[in-house]
N, C-alpha and C positions, 0 to 999 in steps of 0.2 A: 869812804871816798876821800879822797885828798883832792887839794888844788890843784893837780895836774889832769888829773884824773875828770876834775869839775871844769877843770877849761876846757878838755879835748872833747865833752860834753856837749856844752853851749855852745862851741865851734861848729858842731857836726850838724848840733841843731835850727841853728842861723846859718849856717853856711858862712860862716867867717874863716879869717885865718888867723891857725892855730895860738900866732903869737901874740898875735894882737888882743884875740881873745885873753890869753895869759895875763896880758900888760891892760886888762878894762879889770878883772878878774881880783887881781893885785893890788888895784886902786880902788875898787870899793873896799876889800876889807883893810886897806890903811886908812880910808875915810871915815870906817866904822867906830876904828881903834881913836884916831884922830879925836873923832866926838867923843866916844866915852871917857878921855882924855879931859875936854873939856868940858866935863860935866854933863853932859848931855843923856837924856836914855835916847838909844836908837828903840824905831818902833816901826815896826814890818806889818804891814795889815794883814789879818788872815795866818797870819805864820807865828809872831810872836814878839817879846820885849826884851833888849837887853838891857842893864841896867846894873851901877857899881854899889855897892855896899858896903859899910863900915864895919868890920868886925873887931870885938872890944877885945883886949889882951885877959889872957886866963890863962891858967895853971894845967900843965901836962905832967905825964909821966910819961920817961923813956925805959922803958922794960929792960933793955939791952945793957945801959951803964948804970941800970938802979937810982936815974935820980930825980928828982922834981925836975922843972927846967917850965918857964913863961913863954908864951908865946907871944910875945907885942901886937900892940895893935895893928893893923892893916886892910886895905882893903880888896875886895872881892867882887867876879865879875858874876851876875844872875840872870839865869835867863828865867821866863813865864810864855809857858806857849801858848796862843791864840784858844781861843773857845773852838775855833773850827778846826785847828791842826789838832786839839785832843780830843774831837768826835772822831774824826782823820785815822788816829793812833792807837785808838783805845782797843780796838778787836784785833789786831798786829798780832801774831804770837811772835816772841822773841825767841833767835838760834840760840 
């Protein structure tokens, strides 16, 4: 599902319109970014945790031009799903 797709969604289901839905739709997930931005874990009850992480720079290899090459450090967005969305998930079989 994409955001288009999740607006015309929550539209249908509220009875909103379309764009407006879009433009509420848009604004949380800049709010979300926004926080994990400033440091913040976002935390969804029942659903799950987002949260950034530091990953330390280490040593790769590019198979292609044969050669060693670093990765720098950087960081990384994580997510951990709820206790309830992995009871939720666990019998799912995947296409």
């Amino acid at each position: 599902m994409n955001t288009k797709k999740m607006a015309d969604y929550v539209a249908e289901q509220c009875n909103y319109p379309k764009k407006q839905t879009r433009k509420i739709i848009n604004t949380f997930f800049h709010s979300v970014l926004e926080s994990l931005l400033n440091g913040e874990d976002i935390v969804f009850r029942h659903f799950g945790r987002f949260y950034l992480v530091q990953a330390q720079e280490k040593k790769a290899f590019d198979p292609y031009k044969k050669v060693g090459l670093i990765i720098p450090k950087h960081t990384r967005i994580r997510f951990s799903a709820s206790k309830k969305m992995k009871d939720i998930i666990k019998n799912i079989e995947v296409k």
